[in-house]
N, C-alpha and C positions, 0 to 999 in steps of 0.2 A: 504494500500500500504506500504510495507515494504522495497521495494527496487523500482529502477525503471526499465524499462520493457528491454532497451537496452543494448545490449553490444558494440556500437559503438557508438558516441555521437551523430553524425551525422543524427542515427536513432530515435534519441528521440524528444518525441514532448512535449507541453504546460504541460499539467500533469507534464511529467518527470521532467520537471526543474526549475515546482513551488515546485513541492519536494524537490526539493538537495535543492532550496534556502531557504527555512524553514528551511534545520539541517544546510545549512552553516550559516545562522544570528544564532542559538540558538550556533553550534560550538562557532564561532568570540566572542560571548558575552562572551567565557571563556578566552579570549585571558589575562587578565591582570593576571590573579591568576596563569595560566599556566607560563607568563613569572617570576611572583614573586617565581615562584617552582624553576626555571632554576636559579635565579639568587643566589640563594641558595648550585646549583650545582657551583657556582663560586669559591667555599672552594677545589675544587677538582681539578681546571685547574691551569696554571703556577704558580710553585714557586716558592722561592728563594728570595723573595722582603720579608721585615720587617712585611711586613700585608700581608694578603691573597688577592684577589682579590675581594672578597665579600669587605671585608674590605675597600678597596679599595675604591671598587664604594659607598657603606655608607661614606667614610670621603668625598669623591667627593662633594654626595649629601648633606649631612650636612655643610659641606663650601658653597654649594648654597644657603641653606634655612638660613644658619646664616646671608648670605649677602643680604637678602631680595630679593632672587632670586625669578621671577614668577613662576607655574606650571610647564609653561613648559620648562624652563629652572633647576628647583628638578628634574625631572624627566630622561630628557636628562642627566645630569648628573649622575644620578643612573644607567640607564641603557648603557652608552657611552660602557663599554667594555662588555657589554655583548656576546656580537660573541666570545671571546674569546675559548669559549668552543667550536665550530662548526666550525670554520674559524679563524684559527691563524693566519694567514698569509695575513686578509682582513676583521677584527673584527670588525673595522669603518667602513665601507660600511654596512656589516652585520647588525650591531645596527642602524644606518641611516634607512636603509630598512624597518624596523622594525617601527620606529619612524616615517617618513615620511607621513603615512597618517594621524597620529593624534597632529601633532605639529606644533608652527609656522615651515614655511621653513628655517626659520635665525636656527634655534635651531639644525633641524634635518643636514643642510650643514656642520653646527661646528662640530656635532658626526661624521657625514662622513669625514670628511680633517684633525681629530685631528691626525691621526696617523703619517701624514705627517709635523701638524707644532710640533710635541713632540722631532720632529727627532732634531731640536735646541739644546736638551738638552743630549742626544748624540751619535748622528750621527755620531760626530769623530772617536768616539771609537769602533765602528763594522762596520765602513769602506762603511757604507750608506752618504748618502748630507745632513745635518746639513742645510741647505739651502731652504730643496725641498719645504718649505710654499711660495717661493718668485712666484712659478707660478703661486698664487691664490692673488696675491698683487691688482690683478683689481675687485676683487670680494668686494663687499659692505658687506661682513660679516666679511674678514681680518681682520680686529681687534677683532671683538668677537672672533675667533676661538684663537688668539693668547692670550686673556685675560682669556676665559675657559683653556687652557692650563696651562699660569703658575698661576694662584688662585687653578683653584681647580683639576685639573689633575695630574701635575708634582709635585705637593707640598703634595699630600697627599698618602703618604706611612708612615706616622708618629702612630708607635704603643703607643704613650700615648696621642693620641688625640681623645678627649670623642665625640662617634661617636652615634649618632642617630641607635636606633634597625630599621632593614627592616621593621618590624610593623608601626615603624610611618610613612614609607614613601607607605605603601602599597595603601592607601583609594587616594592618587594623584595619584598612577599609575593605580587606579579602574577609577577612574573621566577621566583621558585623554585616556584610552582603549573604555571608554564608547562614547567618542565622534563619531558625525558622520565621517565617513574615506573621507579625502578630501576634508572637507566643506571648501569651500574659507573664511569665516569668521576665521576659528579658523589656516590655512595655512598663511594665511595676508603676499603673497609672495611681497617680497620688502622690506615688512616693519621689525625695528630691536627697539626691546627694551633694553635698560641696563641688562647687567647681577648682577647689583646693585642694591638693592633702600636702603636707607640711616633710610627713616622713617618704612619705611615696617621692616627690620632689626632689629633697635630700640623694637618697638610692641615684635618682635617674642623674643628677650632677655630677657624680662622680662613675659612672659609666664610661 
């Protein structure tokens, strides 16, 4: 069977759609290397900032992993602008989307609202609300999203800060691709971890 037999979905039966689901699990299993390709394409979207947007999202990442940040907190950080390329105008949603079935919930919410609580830093100046994170003030992740922000979002356009190669962050974003999509274990919706640890940090310093 090379194909399935329908041309309407409606008319396919058991066969047909134990087939697509064989190529779509073998697809999906390519999904991290595919996004590590795009994130690549990050050198070629908006410029005009001191680092590129690859750039970018490695100092992001590497402010997490210096700060003894978990997986999934390296990872959300590496990929937080990646919509940029597809959706300029809703890049955090985009990367959320993206992020969503294999991260905590705390992690994947912060990628979604960061574009709103960035607006802080200046909103004044292109005539948007500097404000707009106060709608999310009752959300039990408001302060993560506003601590990812200024640690390692807002702060890192700095082109003499020794920035971790995509290589090392590839084999964490192979690990959280490879998770099951959705498992409540690894979503642990409610619950929030530090985007800190103090001793984990220590450890990776001396690496």
């Amino acid at each position: 069977m090379e194909t399935v037999k329908f041309t309407q979905m409606k008319d396919g039966d058991r066969e047909d759609y134990a087939f697509l689901m064989e190529h779509e699990t073998e697809y999906a299993a390519g999904t991290a290397d595919r996004l590590l390709g795009t994130m690549v394409e990050l050198d070629k979207s908006l410029s005009g900032y001191k680092v590129t947007r690859l750039g970018h999202s490695l100092q992001a990442a590497t402010k997490a992993w210096e700060a003894g940040a978990d997986i999934d907190w390296v990872v959300s950080a590496l990929l937080h602008d990646i919509g940029d390329i597809f959706a300029p105008y809703n890049h955090d949603e985009y990367a959320a989307a993206i992020l969503r079935p294999f991260v905590r919930e705390q992690c994947a919410w912060v990628v979604e609202k960061h574009g709103d609580f960035q607006l802080l830093y200046y909103g004044e100046h292109v005539g948007a609300n500097p404000n707009k994170r106060e709608a999310y003030r009752d959300s039990p992740y408001f302060d993560d999203c506003a601590e990812f922000c200024e640690k390692w979002d807002q702060s890192s356009f700095d082109p003499d800060y020794v920035t971790k190669p995509l290589e090392f962050f590839a084999p964490m974003v192979r690990e959280v691709f490879a998770r099951k999509s959705y498992d409540p274990a690894v979503i642990r919706k409610g619950e929030r971890l530090p985007l800190s640890d103090i001793a984990t940090a220590a450890r990776r310093s001396i690496q």
